[in-house]
NULUM-162298 format. One record per residue (C-alpha): residue number from 1; x, y, z. Coordinates in Angstrom, 3 decimals, padded with zeros to 6 digits. Example, Ala and Ser with C-alpha at 12.3 -4.5 7.8 and 13.67 -1.06 7.14 Angstrom:
BEGIN
[rose 1; [012.300; -004.500; 007.800]];
[rose 2; [013.670; -001.060; 007.140]];
END
This chain:
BEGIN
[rose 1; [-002.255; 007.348; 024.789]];
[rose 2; [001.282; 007.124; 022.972]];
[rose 3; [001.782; 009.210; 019.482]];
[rose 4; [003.622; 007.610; 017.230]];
[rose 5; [005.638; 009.645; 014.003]];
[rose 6; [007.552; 008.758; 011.583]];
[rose 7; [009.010; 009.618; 007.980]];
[rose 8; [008.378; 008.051; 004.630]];
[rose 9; [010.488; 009.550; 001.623]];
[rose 10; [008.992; 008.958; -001.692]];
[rose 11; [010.838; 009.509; -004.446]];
[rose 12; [010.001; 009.878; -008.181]];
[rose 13; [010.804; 011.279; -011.377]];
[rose 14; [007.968; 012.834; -011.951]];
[rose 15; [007.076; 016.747; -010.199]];
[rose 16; [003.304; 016.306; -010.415]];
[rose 17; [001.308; 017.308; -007.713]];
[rose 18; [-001.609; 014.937; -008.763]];
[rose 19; [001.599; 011.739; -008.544]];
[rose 20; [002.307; 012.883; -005.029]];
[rose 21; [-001.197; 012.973; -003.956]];
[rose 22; [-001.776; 009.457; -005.249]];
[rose 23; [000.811; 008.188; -003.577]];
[rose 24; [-000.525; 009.830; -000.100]];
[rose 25; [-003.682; 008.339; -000.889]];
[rose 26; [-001.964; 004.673; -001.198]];
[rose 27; [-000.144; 005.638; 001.728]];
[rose 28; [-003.465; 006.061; 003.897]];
[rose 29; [-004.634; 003.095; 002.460]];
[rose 30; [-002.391; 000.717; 003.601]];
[rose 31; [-002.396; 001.884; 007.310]];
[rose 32; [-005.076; 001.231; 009.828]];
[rose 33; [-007.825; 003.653; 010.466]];
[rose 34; [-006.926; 006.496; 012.760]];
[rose 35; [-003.841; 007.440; 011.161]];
[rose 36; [-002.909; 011.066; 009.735]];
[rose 37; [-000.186; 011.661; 007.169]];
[rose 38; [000.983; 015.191; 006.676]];
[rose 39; [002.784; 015.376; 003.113]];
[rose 40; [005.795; 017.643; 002.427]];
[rose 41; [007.413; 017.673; -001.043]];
[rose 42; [010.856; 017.735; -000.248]];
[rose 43; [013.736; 017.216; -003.064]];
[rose 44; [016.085; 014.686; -001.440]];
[rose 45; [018.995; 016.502; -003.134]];
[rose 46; [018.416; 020.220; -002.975]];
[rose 47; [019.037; 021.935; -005.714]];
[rose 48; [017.980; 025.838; -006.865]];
[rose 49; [017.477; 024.192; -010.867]];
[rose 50; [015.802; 021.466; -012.712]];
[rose 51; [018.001; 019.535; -015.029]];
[rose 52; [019.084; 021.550; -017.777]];
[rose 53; [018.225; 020.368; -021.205]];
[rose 54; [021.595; 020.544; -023.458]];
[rose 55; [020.389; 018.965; -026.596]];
[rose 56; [017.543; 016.572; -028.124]];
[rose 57; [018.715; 013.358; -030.076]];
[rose 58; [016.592; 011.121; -032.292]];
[rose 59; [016.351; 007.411; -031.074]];
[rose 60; [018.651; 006.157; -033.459]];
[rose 61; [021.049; 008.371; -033.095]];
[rose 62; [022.127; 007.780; -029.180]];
[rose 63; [021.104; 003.551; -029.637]];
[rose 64; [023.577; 004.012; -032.192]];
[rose 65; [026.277; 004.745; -029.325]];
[rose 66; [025.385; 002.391; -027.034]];
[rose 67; [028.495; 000.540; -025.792]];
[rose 68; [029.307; -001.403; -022.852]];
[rose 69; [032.113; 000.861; -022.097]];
[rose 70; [032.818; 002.933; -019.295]];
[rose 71; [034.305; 005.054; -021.306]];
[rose 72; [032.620; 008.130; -022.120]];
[rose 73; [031.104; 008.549; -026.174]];
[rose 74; [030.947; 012.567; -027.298]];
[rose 75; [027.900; 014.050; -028.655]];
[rose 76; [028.235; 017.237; -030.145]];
[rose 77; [025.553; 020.093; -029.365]];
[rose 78; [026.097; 023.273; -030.809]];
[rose 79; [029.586; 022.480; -032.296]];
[rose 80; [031.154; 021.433; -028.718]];
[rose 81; [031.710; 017.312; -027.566]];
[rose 82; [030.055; 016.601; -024.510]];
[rose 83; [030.833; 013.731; -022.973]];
[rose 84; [028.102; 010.784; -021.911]];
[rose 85; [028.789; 007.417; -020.431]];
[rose 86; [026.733; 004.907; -022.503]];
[rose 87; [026.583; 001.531; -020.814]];
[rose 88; [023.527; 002.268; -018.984]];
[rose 89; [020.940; -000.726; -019.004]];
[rose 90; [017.955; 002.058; -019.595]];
[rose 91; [019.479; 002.224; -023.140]];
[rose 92; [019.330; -001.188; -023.871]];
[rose 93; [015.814; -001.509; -022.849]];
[rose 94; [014.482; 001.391; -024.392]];
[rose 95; [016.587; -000.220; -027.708]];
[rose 96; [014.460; -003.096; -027.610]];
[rose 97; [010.715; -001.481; -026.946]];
[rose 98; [010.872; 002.266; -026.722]];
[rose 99; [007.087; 001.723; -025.737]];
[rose 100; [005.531; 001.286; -022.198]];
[rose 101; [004.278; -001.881; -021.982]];
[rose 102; [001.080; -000.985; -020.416]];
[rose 103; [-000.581; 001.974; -021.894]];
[rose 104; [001.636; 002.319; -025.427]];
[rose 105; [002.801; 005.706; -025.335]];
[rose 106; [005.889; 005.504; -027.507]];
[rose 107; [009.814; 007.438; -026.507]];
[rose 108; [010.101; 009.667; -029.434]];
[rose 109; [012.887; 011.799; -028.750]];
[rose 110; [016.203; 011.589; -026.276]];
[rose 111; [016.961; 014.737; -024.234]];
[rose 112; [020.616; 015.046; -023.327]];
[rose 113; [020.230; 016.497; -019.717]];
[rose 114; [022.411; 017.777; -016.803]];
[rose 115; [022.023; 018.407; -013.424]];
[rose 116; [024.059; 021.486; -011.826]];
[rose 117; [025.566; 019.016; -009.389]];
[rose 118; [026.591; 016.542; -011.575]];
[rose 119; [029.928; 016.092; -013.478]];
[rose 120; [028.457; 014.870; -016.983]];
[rose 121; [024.732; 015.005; -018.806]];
[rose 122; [023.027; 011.664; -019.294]];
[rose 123; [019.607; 011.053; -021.798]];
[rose 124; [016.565; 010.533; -020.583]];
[rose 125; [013.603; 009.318; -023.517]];
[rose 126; [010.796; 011.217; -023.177]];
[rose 127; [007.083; 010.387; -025.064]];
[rose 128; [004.750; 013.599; -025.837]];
[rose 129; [001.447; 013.311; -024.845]];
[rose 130; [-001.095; 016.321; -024.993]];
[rose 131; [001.602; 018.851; -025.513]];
[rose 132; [003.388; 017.450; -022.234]];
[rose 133; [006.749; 015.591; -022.174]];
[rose 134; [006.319; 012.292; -020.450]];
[rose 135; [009.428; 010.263; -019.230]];
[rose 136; [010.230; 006.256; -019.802]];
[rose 137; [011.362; 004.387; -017.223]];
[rose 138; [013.253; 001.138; -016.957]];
[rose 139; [010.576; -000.766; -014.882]];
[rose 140; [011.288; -003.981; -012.421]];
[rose 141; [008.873; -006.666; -013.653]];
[rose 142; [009.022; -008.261; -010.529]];
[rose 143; [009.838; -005.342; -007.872]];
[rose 144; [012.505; -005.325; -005.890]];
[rose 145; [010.706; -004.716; -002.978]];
[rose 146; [009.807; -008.584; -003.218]];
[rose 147; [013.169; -009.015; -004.077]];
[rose 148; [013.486; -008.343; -007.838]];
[rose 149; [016.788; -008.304; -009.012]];
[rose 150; [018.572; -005.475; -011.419]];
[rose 151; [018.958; -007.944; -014.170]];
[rose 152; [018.114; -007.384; -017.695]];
[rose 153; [015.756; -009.819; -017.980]];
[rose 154; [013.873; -007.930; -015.103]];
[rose 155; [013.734; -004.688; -016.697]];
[rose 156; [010.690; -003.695; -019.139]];
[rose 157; [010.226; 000.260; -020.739]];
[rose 158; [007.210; 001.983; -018.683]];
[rose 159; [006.193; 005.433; -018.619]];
[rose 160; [006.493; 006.897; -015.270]];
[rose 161; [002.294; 007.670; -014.919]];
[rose 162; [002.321; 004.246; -015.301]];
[rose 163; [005.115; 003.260; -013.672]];
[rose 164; [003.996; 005.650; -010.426]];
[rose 165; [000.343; 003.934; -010.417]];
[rose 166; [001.767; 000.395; -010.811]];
[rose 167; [004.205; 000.712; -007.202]];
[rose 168; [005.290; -002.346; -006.462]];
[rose 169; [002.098; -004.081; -006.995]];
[rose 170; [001.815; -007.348; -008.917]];
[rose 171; [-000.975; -006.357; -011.917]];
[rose 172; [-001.587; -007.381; -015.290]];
[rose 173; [-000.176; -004.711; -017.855]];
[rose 174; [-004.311; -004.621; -018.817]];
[rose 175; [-004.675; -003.753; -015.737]];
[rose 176; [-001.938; -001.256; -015.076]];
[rose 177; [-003.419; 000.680; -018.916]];
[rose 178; [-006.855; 000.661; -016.773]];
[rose 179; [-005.238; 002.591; -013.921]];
[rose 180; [-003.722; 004.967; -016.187]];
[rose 181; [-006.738; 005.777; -018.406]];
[rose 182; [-008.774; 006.100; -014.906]];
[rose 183; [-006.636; 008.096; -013.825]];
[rose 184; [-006.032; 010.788; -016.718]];
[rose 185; [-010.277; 010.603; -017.136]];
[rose 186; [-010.822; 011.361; -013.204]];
[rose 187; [-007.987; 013.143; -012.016]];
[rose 188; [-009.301; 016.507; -012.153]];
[rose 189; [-013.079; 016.055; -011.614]];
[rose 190; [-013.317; 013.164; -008.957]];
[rose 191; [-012.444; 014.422; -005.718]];
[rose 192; [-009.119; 012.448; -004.298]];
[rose 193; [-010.556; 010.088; -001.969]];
[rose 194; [-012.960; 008.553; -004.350]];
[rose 195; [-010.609; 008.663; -007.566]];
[rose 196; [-008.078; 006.439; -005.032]];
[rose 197; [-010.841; 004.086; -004.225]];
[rose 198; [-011.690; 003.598; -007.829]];
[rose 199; [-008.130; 003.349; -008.298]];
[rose 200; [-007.890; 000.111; -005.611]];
[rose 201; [-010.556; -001.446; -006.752]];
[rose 202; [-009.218; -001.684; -010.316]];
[rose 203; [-006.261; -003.000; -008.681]];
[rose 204; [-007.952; -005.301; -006.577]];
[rose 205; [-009.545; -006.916; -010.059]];
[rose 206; [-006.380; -007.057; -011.767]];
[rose 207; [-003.749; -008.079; -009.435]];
[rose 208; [-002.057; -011.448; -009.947]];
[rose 209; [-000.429; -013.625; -007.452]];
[rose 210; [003.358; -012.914; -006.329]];
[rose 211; [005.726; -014.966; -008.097]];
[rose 212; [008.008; -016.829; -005.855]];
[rose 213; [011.676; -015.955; -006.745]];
[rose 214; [014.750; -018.151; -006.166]];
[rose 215; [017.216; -016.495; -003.250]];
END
């Protein structure tokens, strides 16, 4: 009998232990029966603070700024320039839909945030939903797992429930908003193993066939 080990890091925006879960749950489901995963949440940069927030910006006020510059655009918080590099493609795609694509929730407000080990703050949009801040992502339409590239045209705004539920699957957006309503209903009175097999099978009846992409 030979034991095998090995280590999978994970990592995502989000610090939800229900997200984490899930994606142990996926995990399991993809390997054959018999094997045990033992989950650690472990920050792949340690750190002893979250990122600080230094200000909150309306939309327009930081699309207003986008450039394709390296060069770094001042923002003033509380009388004092800080400096933010605004060439990012996030910014352009949360310009152009500030919604997720799937489920709707809308960016409403730009945090200017900073992490103690970085030189200079960047924004990150941010929806509200129930009281909770929820964070837009610039999504891969077709993953680069399957060898999606980091193009523009490849990017779409998702928030990062959705974007955590959708992987790198191939689904309809329906069926990515299905997920994601599942989810939030079930999460806390389903136990784990059923809520992920609820979860499969909606993928299972939405997934769509892999495009084939030119190499």
């Amino acid at each position: 009998m030979h034991k095998i080990s090995a280590h999978i890091f994970w990592e995502s925006q989000l610090d939800s232990p229900d997200i984490i879960n899930l994606v142990r749950e996926q995990l399991e489901s993809f390997l054959p029966s018999g094997f045990k995963i033992k989950s650690l949440k472990v920050d792949p940069r340690p750190r002893k603070h979250k990122l600080k927030i230094l200000g909150e910006f309306g939309l327009q006020e930081v699309f207003d700024k986008i450039s394709q510059s390296e060069e770094r655009i001042s923002f003033l918080v509380n009388n004092e320039p800080l400096y933010v590099r605004m060439n990012s493609q996030r910014y352009y795609v949360f310009k152009e839909n500030p919604k997720c694509v799937s489920c709707g929730i809308e960016g409403e407000k730009f945090l200017l945030e900073q992490h103690p080990n970085d030189k200079n703050p960047h924004f990150n949009l941010y929806a509200v939903e129930d009281g909770e801040y929820i964070l837009m992502t610039k999504d891969h339409i077709h993953a680069k797992a399957f060898g999606g590239e980091d193009r523009y045209y490849n990017y779409q705004t998702m928030c990062a429930i959705c974007n955590n539920l959708k992987g790198s699957d191939y689904i309809s957006l329906d069926g990515i908003a299905e997920l994601r309503r599942v989810f939030k209903e079930n999460k806390l009175n389903l136990p784990k193993k059923k809520l992920n097999i609820l979860l499969n099978e909606i993928r299972d009846k939405h997934a769509i066939a892999r495009p084939e992409l030119d190499v």
